[in-house]
N, C-alpha and C positions, 0 to 999 in steps of 0.2 A: 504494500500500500504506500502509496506516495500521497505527502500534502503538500498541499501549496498555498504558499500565501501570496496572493498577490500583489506585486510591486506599490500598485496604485491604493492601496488599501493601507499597506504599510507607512505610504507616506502622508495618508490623511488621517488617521489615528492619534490621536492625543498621545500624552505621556502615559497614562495610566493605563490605555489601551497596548501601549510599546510594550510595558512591562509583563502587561498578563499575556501578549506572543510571549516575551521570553521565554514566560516560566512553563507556556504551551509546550514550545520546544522542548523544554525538559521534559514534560511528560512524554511526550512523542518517543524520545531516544531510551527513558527508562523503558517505555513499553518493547520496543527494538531490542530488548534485552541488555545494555550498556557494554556491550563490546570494547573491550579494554583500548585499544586505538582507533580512530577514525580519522582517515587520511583525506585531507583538502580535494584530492580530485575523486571522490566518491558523489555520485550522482547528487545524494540527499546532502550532504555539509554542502557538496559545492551549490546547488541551490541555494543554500542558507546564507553563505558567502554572498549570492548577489542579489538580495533582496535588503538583506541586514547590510547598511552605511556604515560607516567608523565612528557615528551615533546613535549608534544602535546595537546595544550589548558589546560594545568594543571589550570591556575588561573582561566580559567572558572569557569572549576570545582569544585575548591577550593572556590571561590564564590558564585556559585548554591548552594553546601552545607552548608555556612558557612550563606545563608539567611534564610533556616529550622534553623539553629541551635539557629541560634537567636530567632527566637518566641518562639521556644519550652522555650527558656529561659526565655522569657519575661514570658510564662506562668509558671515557676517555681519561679519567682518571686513575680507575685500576690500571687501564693496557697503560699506562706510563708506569704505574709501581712498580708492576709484571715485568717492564722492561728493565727496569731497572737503573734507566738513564733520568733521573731527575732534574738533571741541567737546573741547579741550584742557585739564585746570586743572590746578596745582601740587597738587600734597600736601602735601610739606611742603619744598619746594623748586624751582629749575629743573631740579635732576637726578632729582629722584622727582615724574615724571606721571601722571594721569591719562588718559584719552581714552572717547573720547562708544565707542569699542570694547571699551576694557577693560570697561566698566558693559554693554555691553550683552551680551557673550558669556559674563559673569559672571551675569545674566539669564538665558539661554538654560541654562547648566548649570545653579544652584542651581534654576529653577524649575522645569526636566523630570527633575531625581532626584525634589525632593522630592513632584512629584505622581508621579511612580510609584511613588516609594519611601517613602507619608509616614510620620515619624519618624526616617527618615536623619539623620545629623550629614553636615553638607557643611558647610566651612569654607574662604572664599573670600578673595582675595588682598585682593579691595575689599570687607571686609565680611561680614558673616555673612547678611545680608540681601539681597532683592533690589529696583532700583529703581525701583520704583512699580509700573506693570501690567504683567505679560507679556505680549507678543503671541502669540498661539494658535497662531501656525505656529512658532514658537519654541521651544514644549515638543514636545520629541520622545519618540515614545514607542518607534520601533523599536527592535530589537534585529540585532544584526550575523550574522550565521547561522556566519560562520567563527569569532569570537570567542566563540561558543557551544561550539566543538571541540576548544579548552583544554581541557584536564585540569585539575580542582580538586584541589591534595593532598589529602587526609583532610583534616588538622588544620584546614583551611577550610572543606573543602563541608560544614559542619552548624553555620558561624557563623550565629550570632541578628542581625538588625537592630542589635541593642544594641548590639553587638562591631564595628559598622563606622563609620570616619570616612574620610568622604572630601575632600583636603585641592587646593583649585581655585586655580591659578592663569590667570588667565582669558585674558593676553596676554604671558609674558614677554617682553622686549623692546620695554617702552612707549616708552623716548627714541628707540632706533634707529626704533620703528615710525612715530614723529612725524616725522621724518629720512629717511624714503623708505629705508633699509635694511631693508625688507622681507624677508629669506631669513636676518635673526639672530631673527625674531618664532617663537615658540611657544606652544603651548597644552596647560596641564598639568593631568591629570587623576588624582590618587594614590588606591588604595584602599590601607585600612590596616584590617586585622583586629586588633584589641586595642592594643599597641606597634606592631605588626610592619606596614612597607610590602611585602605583597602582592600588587597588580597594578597597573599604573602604564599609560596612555595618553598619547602625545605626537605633538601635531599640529602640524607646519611648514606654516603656508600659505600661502608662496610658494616653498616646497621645488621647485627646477627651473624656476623662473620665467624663463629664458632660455629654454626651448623654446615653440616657437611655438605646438602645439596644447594648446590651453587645459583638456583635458580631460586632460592630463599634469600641470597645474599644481597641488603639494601633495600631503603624506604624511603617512600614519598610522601610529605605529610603538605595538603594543603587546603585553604578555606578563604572566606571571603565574609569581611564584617558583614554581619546583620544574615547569614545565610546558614553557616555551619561550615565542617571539615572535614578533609576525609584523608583515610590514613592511618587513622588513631580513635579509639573510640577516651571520650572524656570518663578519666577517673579522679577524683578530690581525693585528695590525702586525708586521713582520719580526724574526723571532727575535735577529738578529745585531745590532737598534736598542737601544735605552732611552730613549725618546723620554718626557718629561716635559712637560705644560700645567699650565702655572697664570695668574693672572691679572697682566697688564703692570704692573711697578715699575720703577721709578728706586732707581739705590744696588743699597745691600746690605743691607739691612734683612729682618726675617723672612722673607718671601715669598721672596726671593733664597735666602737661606739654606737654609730646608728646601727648596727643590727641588734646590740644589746638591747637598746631601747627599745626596741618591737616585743619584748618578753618573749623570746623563743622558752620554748623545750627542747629545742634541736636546734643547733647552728651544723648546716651541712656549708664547709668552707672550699671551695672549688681554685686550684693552683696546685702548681708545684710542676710546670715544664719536665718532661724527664722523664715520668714516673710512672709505672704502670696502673691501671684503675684499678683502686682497692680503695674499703670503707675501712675505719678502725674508731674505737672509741676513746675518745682523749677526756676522763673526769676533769668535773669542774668545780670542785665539794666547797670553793668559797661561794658558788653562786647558786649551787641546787640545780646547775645545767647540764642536760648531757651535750658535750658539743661533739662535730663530725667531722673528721676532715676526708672529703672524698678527689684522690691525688690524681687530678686528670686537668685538662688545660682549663686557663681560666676566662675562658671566649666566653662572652653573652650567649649565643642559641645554645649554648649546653645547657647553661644554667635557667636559661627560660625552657629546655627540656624537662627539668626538671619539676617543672610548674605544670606543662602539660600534660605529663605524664603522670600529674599526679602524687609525685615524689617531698613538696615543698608547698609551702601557703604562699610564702615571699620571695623577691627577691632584691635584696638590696644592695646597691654599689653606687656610693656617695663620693663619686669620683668622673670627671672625663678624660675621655681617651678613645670611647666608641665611637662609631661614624655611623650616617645615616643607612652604608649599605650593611653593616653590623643589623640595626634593631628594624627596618622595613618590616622583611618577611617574618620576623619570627613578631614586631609587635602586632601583625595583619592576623596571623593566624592563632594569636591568644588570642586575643579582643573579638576573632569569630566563634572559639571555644567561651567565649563567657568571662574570659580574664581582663585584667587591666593592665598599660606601661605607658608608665610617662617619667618625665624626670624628676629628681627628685625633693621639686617641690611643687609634684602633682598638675604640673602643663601638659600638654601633650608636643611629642616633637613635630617641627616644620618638614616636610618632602618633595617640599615644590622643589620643582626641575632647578632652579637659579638660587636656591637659598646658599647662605654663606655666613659662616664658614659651616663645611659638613660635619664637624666633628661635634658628639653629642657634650656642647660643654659643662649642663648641669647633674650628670650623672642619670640611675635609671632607679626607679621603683618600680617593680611590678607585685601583681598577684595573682594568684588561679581563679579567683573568683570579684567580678569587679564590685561588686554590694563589701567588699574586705578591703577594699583598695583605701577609702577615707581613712580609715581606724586606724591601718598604717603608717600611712603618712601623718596621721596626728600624733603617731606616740612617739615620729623624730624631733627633738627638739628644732626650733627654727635655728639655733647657735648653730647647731652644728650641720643645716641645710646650707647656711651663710658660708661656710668653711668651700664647697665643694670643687668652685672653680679654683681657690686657691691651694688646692690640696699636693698637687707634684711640687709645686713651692715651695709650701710650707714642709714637706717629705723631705728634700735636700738640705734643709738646715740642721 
């Protein structure tokens, strides 16, 4: 069975009428069974392709594609581990890498939006640019048939091209990924309609990598505010917990401080470069706390994994240093699961294509649940929200 929607029908329909096509569409493909890929030159998408505008469920679409794109990359990632040629160089440091993987899955994204999308703002971790030639099997042009079945709110499905940036992190976890800790590596895909991060793609690709069939190996987790996610089913950490992550310190310095103030029962502390992932319990008998230190890198989507998964209520890091392509997709798709992130003094961050500078400079709070979001941020003192931008400063003295 084939439907069709009329061109002329499409274009005379209100806003409201645009939306409920979308959400048609959806139904239409659930019914189709939801076929794991659906490639652009398939009768039915390619239909859909030319009735639907680039205002008219563009973020869909931008989405559908942008969750191919990412595997394709994760699988461009291992064949480089595999090979074993990492073609390594500093940035601007030994702690900030590059690798012959971050250039090339940053390749793979920037040049398959921008030939299907051209005029997209895609803004990449390494660069706004891609480098040199693309390989042809590289640009991907499908579209995901179930990431089609999102629901776009209104206030999206009629964005213009214009209204969208999408903000690529191409491999967080470059030391660990140099380092054989393969399962802290991610791959970050954020879209962002005006300010606002609206749908966010995260790809682990060595998510499960102890199970021995290979076709288990790696996940896709993604959503779209006001719609849901897919990937992961939403689990809340134990009511009767207060489990608190932030990134590992020594002392009592900022970081210490505002997570104490949240009254954890659990500090899980995320750092320690180097190390393999293991939990252990470090007593706290002056403070009646158990704290955690879990020794794996201290990148934000980890740690906001850990909110999604369930693991953690909080997450707090009263510090900048992350950048827009850091917190996009992973704040798009807590905030679709029902969580909260903003910085840490409860704003929400800017993603317009031209904002400046990109670096998140007031730090991050988030939570699994955004009704727990206030509470939070109320029990940090304002002193010490004051501290945040001067915190590497004040650190070197």
């Amino acid at each position: 069975m084939i439907i069709i929607f009329p061109h002329a029908l499409l274009c005379a329909c209100t806003h409201a009428a645009k939306d409920n096509l979308c959400r048609l569409r959806g139904s239409v493909l659930r019914g189709l069974g939801r076929r794991p890929i659906v490639s652009p030159i398939s009768p039915f998408v390619r239909h859909f392709s030319s009735v639907m505008s680039s205002q008219d469920c563009l973020v869909s679409r931008v989405l559908a594609n942008s969750v191919c794109i990412a595997e394709k990359s994760a699988q461009i990632a291992r064949d480089i581990m595999a090979s074993g040629e990492l073609g390594i160089v500093e940035k601007t440091g030994a702690m900030d890498l590059q690798t012959k993987a971050d250039r090339s899955v940053q390749d793979c994204i920037l040049g398959s939006l921008r030939a299907n999308f051209p005029g997209l703002a895609v803004i990449g971790e390494e660069g706004d640019e891609v480098h040199g030639e693309v390989l042809a099997d590289w640009i991907i042009k499908d579209l995901d048939s179930e990431a089609l079945t999102l629901d776009i709110p209104l206030e999206y499905s009629t964005a213009k091209l214009e209204d969208l940036c999408v903000w690529v992190d191409p491999l967080d976890g470059t030391k660990e990924y140099t380092e054989g800790l393969l399962d802290h590596v991610t791959i970050l895909i954020g879209i962002a309609v005006g300010p606002r991060a609206v749908a966010g793609v995260i790809n682990q690709p060595y998510f499960n990598y102890q199970a021995k069939d290979p076709s288990k190996l790696g996940r896709t987790i993604y959503g779209v505010v006001g719609s849901g996610v897919r990937g992961i089913e939403r689990v809340l950490p134990q009511a009767t917990e207060r489990i608190v992550t932030t990134t590992r310190s020594h002392g009592t310095g900022l970081i210490n401080d505002s997570a104490e103030a949240c009254k954890p029962t659990q500090i899980i502390r995320v750092g320690g470069a180097g190390h393999k992932v293991r939990t252990h319990t470090v007593p706290r008998h002056d403070r009646g706390i158990e704290h955690w230190r879990l020794e794996m890198s201290k990148c934000l989507p980890l740690q906001v994994m850990l909110l999604i998964e369930g693991k953690a209520h909080a997450y707090v890091f009263p510090s900048p240093g992350c950048k827009r392509w850091d917190t996009c997709a992973p704040e798009a798709v807590l905030h679709a699961l029902g969580g909260k992130l903003t910085d840490i003094k409860g704003n929400l961050y800017d993603y317009s294509k031209n904002i400046s500078p990109r670096v998140n400079e007031w730090g991050t709070l988030a939570t699994c649940e955004e009704q727990a979001h206030a509470e939070y941020l109320g029990l940090i003192p304002d002193h010490l929200k004051e501290q945040v931008k001067d915190y590497f400063k004040n650190k070197k003295k």
